[in-house]
DRENDO-429842 format. One line per 5 residues: their letters; for each residue y, z, x of C-alpha. Coordinates in Angstrom, 1 decimal. Example, Ala and Ser with C-alpha at 12.3 -4.5 7.8 and 13.67 -1.06 7.14 Angstrom:
<recs>
AS> -4.5/7.8/12.3 ~ -1.1/7.1/13.7 .
</recs>
This chain:
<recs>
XXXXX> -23.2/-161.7/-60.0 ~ -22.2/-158.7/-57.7 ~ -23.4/-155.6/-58.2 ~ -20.8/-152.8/-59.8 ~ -20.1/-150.4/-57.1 .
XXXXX> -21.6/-146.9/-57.7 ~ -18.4/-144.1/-58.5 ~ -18.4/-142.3/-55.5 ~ -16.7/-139.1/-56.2 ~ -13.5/-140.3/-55.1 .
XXXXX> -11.0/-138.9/-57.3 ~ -8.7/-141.7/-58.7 ~ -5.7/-143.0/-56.5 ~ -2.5/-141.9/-56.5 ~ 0.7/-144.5/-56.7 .
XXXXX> 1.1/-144.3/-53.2 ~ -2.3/-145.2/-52.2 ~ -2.6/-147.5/-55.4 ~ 0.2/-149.6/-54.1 ~ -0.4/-149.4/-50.5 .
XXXXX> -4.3/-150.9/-51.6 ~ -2.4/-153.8/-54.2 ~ -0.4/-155.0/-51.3 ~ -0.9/-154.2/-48.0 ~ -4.7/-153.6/-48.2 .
XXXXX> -4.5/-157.4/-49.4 ~ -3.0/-159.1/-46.4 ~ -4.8/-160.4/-43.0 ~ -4.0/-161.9/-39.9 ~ -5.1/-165.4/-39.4 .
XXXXX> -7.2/-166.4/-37.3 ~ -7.7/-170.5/-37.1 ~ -4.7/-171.0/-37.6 ~ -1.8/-169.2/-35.6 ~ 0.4/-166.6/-37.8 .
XXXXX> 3.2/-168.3/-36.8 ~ 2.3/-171.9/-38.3 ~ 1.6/-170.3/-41.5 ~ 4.7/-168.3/-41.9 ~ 7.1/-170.9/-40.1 .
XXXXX> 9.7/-169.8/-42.2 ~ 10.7/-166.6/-41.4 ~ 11.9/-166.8/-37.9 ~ 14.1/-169.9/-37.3 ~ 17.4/-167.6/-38.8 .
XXXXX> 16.9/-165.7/-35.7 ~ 16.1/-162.2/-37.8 ~ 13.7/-160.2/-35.7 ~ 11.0/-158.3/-37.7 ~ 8.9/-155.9/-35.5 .
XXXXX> 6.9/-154.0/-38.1 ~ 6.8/-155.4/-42.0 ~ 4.7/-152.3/-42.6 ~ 7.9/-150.3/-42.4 ~ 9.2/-152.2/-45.9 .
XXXXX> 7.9/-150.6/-49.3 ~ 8.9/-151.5/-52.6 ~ 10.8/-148.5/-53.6 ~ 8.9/-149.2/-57.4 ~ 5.9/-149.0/-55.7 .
XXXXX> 4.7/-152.0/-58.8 ~ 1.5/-153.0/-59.0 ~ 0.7/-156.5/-60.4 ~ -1.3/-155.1/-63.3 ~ 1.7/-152.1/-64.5 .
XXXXX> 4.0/-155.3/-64.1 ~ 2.0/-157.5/-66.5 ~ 1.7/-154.5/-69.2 ~ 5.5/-153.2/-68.8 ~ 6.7/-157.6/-69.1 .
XXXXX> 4.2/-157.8/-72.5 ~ 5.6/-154.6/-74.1 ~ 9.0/-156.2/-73.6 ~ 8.5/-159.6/-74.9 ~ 6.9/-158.6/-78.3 .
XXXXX> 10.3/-156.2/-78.7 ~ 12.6/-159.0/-77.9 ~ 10.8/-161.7/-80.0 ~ 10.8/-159.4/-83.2 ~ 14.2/-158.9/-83.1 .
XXXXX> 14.9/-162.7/-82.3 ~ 13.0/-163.3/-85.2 ~ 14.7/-161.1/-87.7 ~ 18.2/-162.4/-86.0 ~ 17.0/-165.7/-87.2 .
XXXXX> 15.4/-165.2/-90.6 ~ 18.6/-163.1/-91.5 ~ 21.7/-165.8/-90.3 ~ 22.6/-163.6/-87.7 ~ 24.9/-166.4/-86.2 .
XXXXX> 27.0/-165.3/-89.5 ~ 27.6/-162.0/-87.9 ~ 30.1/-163.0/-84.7 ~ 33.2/-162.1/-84.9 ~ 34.6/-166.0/-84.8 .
XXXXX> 33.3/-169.2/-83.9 ~ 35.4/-169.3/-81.1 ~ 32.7/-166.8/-79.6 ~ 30.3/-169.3/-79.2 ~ 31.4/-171.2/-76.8 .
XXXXX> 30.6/-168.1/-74.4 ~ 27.1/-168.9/-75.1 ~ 28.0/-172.3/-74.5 ~ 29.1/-171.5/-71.1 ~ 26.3/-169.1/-70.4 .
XXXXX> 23.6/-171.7/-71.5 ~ 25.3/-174.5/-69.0 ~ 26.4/-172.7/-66.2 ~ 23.7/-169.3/-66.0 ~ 20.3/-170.0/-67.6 .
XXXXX> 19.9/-172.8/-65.4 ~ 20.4/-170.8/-62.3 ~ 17.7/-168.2/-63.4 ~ 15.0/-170.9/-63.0 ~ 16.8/-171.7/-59.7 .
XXXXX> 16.0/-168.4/-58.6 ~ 12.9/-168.9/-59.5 ~ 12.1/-171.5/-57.9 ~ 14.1/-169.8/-55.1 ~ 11.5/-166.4/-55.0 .
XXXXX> 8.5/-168.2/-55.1 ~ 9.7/-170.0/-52.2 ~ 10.4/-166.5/-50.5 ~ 6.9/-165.2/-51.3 ~ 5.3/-167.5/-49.4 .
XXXXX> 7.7/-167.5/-46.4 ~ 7.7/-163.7/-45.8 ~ 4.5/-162.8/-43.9 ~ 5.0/-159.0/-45.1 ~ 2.8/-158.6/-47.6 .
XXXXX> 5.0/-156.0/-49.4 ~ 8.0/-158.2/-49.4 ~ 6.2/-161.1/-50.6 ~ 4.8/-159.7/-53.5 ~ 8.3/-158.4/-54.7 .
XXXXX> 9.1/-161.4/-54.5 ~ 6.7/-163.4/-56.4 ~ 7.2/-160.6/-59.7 ~ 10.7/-161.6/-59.4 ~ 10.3/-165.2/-59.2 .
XXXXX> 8.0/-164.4/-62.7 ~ 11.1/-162.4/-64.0 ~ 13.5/-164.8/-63.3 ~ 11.5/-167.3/-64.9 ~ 11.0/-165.4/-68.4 .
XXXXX> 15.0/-164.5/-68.3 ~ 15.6/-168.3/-67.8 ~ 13.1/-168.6/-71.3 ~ 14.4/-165.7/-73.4 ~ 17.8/-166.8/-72.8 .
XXXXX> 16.9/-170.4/-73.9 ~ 15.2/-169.5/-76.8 ~ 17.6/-166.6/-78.1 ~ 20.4/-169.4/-77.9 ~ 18.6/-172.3/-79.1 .
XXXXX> 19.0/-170.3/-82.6 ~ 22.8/-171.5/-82.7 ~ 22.0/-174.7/-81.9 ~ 21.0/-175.7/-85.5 ~ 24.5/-174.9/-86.0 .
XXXXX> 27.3/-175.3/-83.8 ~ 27.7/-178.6/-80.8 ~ 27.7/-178.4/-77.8 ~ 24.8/-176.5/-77.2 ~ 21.7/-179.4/-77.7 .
XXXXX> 21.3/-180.9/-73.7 ~ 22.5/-178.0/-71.2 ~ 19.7/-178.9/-68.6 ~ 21.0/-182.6/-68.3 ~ 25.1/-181.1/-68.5 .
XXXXX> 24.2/-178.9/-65.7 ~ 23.2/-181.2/-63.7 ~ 26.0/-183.7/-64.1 ~ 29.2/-181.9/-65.7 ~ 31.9/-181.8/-63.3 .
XXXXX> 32.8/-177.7/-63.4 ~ 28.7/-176.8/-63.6 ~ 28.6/-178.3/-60.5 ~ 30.2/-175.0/-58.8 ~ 27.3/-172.8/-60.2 .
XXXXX> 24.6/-175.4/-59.6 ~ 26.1/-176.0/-55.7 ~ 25.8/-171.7/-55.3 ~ 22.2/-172.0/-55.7 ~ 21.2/-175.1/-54.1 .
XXXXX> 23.1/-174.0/-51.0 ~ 21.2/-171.0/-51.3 ~ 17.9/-172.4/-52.4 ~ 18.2/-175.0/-48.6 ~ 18.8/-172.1/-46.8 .
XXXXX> 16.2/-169.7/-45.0 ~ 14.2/-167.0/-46.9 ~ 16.2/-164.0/-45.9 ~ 19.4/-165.9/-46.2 ~ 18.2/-166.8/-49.5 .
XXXXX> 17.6/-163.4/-50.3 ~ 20.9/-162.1/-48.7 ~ 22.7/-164.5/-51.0 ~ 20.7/-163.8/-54.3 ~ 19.3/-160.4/-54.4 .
XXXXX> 21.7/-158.7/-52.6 ~ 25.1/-160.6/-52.7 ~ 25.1/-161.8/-55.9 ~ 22.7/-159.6/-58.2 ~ 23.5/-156.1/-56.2 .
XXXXX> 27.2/-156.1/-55.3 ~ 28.5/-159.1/-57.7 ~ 25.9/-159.2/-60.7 ~ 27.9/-156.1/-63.5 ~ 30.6/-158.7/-62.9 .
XXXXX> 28.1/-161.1/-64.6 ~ 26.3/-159.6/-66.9 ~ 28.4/-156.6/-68.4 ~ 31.5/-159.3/-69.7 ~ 28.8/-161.4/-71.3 .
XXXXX> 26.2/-158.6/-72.4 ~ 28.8/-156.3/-73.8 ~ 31.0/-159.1/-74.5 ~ 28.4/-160.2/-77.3 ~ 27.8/-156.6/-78.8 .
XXXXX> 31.5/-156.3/-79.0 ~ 31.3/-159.4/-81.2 ~ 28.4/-159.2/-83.0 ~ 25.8/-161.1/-81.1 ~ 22.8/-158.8/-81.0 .
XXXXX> 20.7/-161.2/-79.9 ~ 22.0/-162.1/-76.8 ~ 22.3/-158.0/-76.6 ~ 18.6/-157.5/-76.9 ~ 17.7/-160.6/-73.9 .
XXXXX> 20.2/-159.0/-71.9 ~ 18.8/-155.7/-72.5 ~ 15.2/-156.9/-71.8 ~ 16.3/-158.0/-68.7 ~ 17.7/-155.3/-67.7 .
XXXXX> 14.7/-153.2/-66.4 ~ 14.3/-156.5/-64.1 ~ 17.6/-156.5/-62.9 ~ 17.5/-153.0/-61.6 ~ 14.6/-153.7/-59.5 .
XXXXX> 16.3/-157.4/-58.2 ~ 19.0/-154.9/-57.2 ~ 17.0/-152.5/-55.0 ~ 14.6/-155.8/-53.9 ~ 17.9/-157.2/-52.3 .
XXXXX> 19.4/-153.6/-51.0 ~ 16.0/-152.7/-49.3 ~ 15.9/-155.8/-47.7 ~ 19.2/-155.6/-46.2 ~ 18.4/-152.2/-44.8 .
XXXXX> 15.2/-153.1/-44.0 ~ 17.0/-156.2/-41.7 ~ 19.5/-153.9/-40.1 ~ 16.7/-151.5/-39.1 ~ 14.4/-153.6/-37.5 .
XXXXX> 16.0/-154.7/-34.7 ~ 20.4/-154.4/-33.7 ~ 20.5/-158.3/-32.9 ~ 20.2/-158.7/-36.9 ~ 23.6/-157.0/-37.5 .
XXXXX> 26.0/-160.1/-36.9 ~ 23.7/-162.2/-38.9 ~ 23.4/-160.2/-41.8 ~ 27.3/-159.5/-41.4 ~ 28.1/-163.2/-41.5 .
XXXXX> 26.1/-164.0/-44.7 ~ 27.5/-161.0/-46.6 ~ 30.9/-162.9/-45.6 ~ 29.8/-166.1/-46.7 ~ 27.7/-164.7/-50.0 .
XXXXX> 30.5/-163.0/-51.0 ~ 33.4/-165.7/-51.0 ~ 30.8/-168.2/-52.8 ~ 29.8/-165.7/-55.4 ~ 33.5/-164.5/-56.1 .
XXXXX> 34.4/-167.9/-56.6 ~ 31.7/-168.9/-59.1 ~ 33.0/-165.4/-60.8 ~ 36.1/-167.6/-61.6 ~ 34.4/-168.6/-64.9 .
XXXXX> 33.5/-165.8/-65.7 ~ 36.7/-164.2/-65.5 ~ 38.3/-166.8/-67.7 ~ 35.5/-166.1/-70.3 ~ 36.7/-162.5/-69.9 .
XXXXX> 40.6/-162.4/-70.6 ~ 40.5/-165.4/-73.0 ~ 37.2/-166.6/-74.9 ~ 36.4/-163.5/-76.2 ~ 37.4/-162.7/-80.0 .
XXXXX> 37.4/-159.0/-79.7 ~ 37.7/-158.4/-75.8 ~ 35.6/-155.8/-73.9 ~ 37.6/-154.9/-70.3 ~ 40.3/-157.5/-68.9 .
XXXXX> 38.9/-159.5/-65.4 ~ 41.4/-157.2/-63.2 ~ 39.9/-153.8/-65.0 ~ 36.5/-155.2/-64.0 ~ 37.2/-156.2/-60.7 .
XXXXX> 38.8/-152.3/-59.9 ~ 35.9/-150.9/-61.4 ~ 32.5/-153.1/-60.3 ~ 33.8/-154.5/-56.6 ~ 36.8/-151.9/-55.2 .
XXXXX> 35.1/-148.9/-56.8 ~ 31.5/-149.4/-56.9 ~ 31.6/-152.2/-54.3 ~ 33.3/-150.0/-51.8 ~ 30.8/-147.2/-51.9 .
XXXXX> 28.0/-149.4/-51.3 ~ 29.8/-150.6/-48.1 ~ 31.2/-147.2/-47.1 ~ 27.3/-146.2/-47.4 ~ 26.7/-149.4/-44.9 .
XXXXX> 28.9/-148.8/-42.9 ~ 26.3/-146.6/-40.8 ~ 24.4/-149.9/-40.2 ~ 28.0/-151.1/-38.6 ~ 28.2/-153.5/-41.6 .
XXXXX> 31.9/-153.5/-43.2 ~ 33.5/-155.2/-46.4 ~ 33.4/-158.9/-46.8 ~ 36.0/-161.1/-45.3 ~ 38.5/-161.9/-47.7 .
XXXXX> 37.9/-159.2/-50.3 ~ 41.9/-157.9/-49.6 ~ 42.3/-161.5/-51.0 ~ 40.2/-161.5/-54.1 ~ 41.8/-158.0/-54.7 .
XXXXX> 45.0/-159.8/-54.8 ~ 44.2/-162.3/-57.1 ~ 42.5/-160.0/-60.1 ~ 45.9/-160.6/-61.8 ~ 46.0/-164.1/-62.1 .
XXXXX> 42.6/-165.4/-61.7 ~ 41.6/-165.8/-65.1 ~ 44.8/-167.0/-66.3 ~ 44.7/-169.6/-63.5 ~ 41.2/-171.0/-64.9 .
XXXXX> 41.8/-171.0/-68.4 ~ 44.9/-173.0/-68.1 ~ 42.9/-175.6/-65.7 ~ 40.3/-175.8/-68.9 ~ 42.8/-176.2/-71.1 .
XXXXX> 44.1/-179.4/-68.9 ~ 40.4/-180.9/-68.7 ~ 39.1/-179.5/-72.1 ~ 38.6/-183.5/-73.3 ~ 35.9/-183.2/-70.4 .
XXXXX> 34.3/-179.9/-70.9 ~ 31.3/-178.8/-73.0 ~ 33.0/-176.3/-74.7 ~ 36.5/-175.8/-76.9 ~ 39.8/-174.4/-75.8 .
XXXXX> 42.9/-173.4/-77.1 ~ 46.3/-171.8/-76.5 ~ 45.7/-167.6/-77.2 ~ 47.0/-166.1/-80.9 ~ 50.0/-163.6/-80.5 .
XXXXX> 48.1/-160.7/-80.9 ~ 46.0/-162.0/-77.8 ~ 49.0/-162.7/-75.9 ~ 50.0/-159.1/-76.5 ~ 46.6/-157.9/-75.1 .
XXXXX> 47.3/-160.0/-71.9 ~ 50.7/-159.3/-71.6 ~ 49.6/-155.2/-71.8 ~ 46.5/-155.8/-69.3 ~ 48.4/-157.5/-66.8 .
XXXXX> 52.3/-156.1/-66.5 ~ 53.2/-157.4/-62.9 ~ 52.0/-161.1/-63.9 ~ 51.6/-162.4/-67.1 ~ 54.9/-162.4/-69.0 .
XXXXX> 56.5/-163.5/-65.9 ~ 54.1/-166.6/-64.7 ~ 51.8/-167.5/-67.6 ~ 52.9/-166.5/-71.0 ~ 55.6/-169.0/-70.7 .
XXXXX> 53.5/-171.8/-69.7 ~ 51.2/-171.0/-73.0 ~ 54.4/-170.9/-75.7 ~ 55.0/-174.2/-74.5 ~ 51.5/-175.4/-74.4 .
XXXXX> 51.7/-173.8/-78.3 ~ 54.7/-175.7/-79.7 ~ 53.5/-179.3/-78.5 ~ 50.2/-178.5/-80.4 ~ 51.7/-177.7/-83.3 .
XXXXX> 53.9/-181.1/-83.1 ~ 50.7/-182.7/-82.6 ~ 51.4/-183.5/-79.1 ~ 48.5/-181.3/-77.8 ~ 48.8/-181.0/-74.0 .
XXXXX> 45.9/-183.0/-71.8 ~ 45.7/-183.8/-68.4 ~ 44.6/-187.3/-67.7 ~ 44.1/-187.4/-64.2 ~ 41.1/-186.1/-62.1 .
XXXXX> 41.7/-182.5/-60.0 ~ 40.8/-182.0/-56.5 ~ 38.0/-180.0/-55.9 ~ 37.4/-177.6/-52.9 ~ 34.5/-179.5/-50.2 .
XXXXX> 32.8/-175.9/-50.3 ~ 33.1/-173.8/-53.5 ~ 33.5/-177.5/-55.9 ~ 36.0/-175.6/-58.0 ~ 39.5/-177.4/-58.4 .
XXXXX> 42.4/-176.8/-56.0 ~ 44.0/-174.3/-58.5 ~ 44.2/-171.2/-56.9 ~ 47.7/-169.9/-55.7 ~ 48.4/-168.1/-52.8 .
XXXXX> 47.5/-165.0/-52.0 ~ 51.0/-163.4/-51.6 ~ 52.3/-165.7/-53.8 ~ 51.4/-166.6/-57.1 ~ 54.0/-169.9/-57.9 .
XXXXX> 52.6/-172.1/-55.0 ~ 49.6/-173.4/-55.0 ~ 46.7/-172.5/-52.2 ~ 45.5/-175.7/-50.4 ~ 43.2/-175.9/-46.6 .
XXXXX> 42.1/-178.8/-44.7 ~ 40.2/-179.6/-41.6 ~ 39.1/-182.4/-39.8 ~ 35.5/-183.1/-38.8 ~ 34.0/-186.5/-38.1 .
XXXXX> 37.3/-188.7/-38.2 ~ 37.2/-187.3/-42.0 ~ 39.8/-184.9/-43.6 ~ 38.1/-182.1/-45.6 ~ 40.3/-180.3/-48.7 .
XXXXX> 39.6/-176.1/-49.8 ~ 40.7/-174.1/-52.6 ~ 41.3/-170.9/-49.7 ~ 40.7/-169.6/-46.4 ~ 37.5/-168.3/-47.4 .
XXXXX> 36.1/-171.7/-48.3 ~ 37.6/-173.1/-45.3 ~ 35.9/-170.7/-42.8 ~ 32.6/-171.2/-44.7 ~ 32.5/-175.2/-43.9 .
XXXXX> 33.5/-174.7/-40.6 ~ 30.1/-172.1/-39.7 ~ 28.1/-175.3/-41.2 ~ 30.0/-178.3/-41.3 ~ 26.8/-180.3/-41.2 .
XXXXX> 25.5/-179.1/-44.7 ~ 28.9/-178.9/-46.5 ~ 29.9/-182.5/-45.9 ~ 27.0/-183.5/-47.8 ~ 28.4/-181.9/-51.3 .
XXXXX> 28.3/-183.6/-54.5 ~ 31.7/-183.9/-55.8 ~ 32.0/-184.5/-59.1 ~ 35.8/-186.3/-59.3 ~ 34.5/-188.5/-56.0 .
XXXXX> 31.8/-189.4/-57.7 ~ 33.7/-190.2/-60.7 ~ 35.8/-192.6/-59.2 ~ 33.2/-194.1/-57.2 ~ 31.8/-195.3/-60.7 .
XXXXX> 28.3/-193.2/-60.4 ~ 28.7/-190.9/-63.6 ~ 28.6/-193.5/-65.8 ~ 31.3/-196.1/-64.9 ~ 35.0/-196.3/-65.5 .
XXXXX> 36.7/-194.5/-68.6 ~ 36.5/-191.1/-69.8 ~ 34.0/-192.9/-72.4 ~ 31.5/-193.4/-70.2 ~ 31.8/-190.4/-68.1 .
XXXXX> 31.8/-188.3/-71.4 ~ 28.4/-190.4/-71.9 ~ 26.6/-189.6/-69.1 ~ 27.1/-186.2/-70.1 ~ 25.6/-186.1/-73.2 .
XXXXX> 29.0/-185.5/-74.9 ~ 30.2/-186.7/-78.2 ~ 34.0/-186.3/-77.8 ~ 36.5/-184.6/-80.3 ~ 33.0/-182.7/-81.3 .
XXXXX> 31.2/-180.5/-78.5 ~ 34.9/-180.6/-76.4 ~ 38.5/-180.7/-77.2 ~ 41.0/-178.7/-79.6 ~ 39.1/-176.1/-80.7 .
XXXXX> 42.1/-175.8/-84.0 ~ 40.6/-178.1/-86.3 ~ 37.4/-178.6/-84.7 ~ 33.8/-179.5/-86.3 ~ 32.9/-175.8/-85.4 .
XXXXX> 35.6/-174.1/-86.8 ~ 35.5/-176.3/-90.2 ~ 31.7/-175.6/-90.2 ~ 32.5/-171.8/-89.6 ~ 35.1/-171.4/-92.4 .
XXXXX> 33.3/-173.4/-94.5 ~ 30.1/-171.1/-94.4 ~ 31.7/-168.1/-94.1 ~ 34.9/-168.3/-96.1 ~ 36.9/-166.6/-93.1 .
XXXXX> 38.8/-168.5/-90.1 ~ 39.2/-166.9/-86.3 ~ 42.3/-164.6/-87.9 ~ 39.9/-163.0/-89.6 ~ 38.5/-161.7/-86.4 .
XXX> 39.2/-158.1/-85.2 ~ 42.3/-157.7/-83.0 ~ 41.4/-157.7/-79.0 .
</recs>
C-alpha cells in the first residue's frame, strides 16, 4: 500500500486548476505506439487540430461533481415516479388519446438516446484531446440514464394501455421508425466530429426545443407529470449537450480556416436530416395533443427563425451562414403537420399508435393557427375523411408509399411554392433511378452516394417478402402488433373503452385546445 502524501501547505485548488488536473493533467503522449495509430479517428474528415489544449469545457465538470450532481437527480426523479405510480397517475391525462404521444416518444426517441450513447462513447475514444474526450464520455453516461428514466417513467402505462409492451423490437423494424433510427445510424457511421456536428450541435443545440418543449410541455399541459419530471431531470444534461456541441463547432472553425467548408457542409446536411425527422414531431404537435401547447408553425418562428437565426448571425463571424434549405422549411411550417397526420391517418392499420379525424373544436384551433392554409387545403379533406367514418366506411390506404432514398419518410411533401402538388426528385447513379421527398434530400445523396444507396427501405423490403412475408398479417407480425388493438381507429378502440370505463369520462371530456 502507498504511502498518504504528507499536506504540503498548498492551499486547496481552485475550479480552474481542479479541472485543468482531472483532464488535462491525465492525458500523455504515447510512446510505443505512434499517437496517430491510437487516435486513427480523428483525422481522415480532413479537420485540422493544431492545439486541443485550446478546448475547455465551459462547465469546467469534474468526474466526481458529475457523479454527486447525476445521484441527487435520480433519487428526486424516482420518488416522484413512485408516488405517480402508487397514486394512478395515468388517471390524471387529460384523454387517452394522449398516450399515444408516449407511444411515439417511446418508439421513435428513447431508442435514439442509447444511440447517442453508443455514439459518445465512440467519440471519447476517437478524440485525442483529453478535454473533449472526457465531455464526451459524461455525455455518453447521460444519454444513457435519459434512455433508462424515459423507459422506466413510461413502462408505468404499459400495464394499461397497448401499444407500448416491445418498442426496442418496433424500432427496429416498423416502417416510419425507420426515419429516426436511419438519423442516427448515418450519424453513428460517420467520423467523430461529424458525429458530433450532427448530434450535439445540429440536432440538440439548434433543433433539440423543437423536440423536447412540444413533448415536455406537451405532457404538463395534459397532466403527465411524470414524463414532466424525466424531462426536467434531463434538462441540466441537455444544457451542457448544447454548449458540448457549440464549443466544438467554434473550437473547429478556430483551429485552422480549411475546416470552414467542412463544417459548413455538415450543418447543411445535419440540418435537412434533422428537420425532416421533426416531421413527426410536428404532427404530434398540431394533432395528438388533447389540450395543445403552441401550433408546429408558432414553434418553428420562435425556436429556428428566431432563436435559430441569432445563433447563425453570431456565426456568421466564423463565415458560417444559415443552412441550405431553411427558406424551404420556412415555407412549409403551414402545412407540415397537416401533411403527416393525414399520411398516418392513410397507414394507421400499420402504425403502433391510433389516429383519428380532429373534433370540431380542434378543427377550430387549426383553422385559427393556420389562416393562409388550413380551411383552404386540409379541413376539407378531414370533413370528408369524418363522414365516411361515421358511415362505417373508415378511410385506409391499402397500398405501400414511396419513401425518400435519404430521409426514409414517404414522398408526401408538397412543393415549396405550392402546396396542391406533390414534391418528388430523382437521380440516377449506377444504372439505378434513386426517388427524394425534396431538394434537400436530393443534394444530401449526391455528396455520398456510396452510403445512401445502402438504406434500409422499409416498403422495398416489404415487398421483397423480408418483414415477415406477404399480407399485412404478417407484416403486422413481425412487428409485434396485434391489429385493431395497439393500431387503427382510435373511436371505439380497446384504449378508449378501457379509458371510459375506468374513468367514467370519454376524450370530450377533455379541455378545449
Amino acid at each position: 500500500m502507498s504511502a498518504v502524501p504528507k499536506n504540503t501547505g498548498n492551499k486547496k485548488l481552485g475550479l480552474k486548476e481542479k479541472y485543468g488536473m482531472m483532464t488535462r493533467g491525465l492525458g500523455w503522449d504515447t510512446t510505443y505506439q505512434a499517437m496517430d495509430d491510437v487516435f486513427p479517428y480523428d483525422q481522415f474528415e480532413g479537420i485540422k487540430i493544431h492545439d486541443w489544449d485550446k478546448w475547455e469545457d465551459p462547465f469546467r465538470l469534474t468526474m466526481d461533481a458529475y457523479w454527486k450532481f447525476q445521484g441527487e437527480k435520480e433519487k428526486k426523479l424516482y420518488a416522484i415516479i413512485d408516488a405517480f405510480a402508487q397514486n394512478n397517475g395515468q388517471f390524471n391525462v387529460t384523454d387517452a388519446r394522449y398516450i399515444n404521444t408516449l407511444k411515439l416518444f417511446l418508439t421513435g426517441v428513447s431508442p435514439l438516446e442509447y444511440a447517442a450513447h453508443r455514439g459518445y462513447a465512440h467519440v471519447g475514444r476517437s478524440f485525442r484531446g483529453v478535454s473533449a474526450r472526457i465531455a464526451s464520455q459524461m455525455q455518453a453516461i447521460d444519454e444513457l440514464r435519459h434512455a433508462q428514466t424515459q423507459v422506466h417513467t413510461i413502462s408505468h402505462y404499459n400495464k394499461f394501455f397497448n401499444g407500448l409492451h416491445d418498442f426496442r423490437h418496433m424500432h427496429d423494424r416498423v416502417w416510419y421508425l425507420s426515419v429516426p433510427k436511419s438519423y442516427f445510424e448515418d450519424a453513428q457511421s460517420a467520423g467523430p466530429f461529424e458525429f458530433i456536428t450532427a448530434i450535439s450541435f445540429s440536432f440538440e443545440y439548434v433543433l433539440t426545443n423543437l423536440l423536447f418543449m412540444p413533448f415536455m410541455s406537451g405532457a404538463a399541459y395534459n397532466g403527465d407529470m411524470a414524463t414532466v419530471t424525466f424531462g426536467f431531470s434531463a434538462q441540466s444534461d441537455e444544457s451542457r449537450h448544447m454548449t458540448l456541441g457549440l464549443e466544438v463547432v467554434k473550437f473547429m472553425l478556430e483551429q485552422d480556416p480549411g475546416n470552414k467548408d467542412i463544417v459548413q457542409k455538415w450543418i447543411d446536411k445535419w440540418f435537412w436530416r434533422g428537420y425532416r425527422l421533426l416531421a413527426l414531431v410536428s404532427m404530434m404537435m398540431d394533432y395528438m395533443l388533447p389540450k395543445r401547447v403552441m401550433s408546429w408553425q408558432e414553434a418553428w418562428e420562435t425556436y429556428f427563425e428566431k432563436n435559430g437565426g441569432a445563433l447563425f448571425e453570431d456565426l456568421s463571424r466564423y463565415g458560417i451562414r444559415m443552412p441550405k434549405y431553411h427558406e424551404v422549411a420556412s415555407k412549409e411550417k403551414s402545412r407540415l403537420s397537416h401533411e403527416v397526420w393525414a399520411t398516418f391517418y392513410n397507414f394507421s392499420h400499420a402504425a403502433a399508435f391510433h389516429t383519428w379525424v380532429p373534433e370540431e373544436s380542434e378543427l377550430k384551433w387549426l383553422s385559427e393557427k393556420y389562416p393562409d392554409t388550413f380551411d383552404k387545403h386540409y379541413r376539407p379533406r378531414f370533413e370528408h375523411w369524418d363522414a365516411l367514418h361515421k358511415e362505417g366506411k373508415r378511410w385506409s390506404n391499402p397500398g405501400l408509399p414511396m419513401l425518400c432514398q435519404l430521409c426514409q419518410v414517404p414522398t408526401i411533401f408538397t412543393e415549396p411554392d405550392d402546396p396542391t402538388t406533390t414534391c418528388l426528385r430523382e437521380t440516377t447513379y449506377h444504372g439505378m433511378k434513386y426517388h427524394f421527398c425534396s431538394d434537400g434530400c436530393k443534394d444530401i445523396f449526391k455528396n455520398e452516394p456510396e452510403k445512401y444507396v445502402q438504406s434500409w427501405l422499409p416498403v422495398h423490403q416489404i415487398f421483397q417478402g423480408n418483414c415477415g412475408g406477404e399480407g399485412l398479417d404478417n407484416v403486422l407480425k413481425y412487428y409485434n402488433l396485434v391489429p385493431g388493438q395497439d393500431n387503427g381507429e382510435y373511436m371505439g378502440s380497446q384504449d378508449q373503452m378501457n379509458w371510459e370505463q375506468w374513468t367514467g369520462r370519454d376524450h370530450k371530456d377533455a379541455p378545449a385546445a
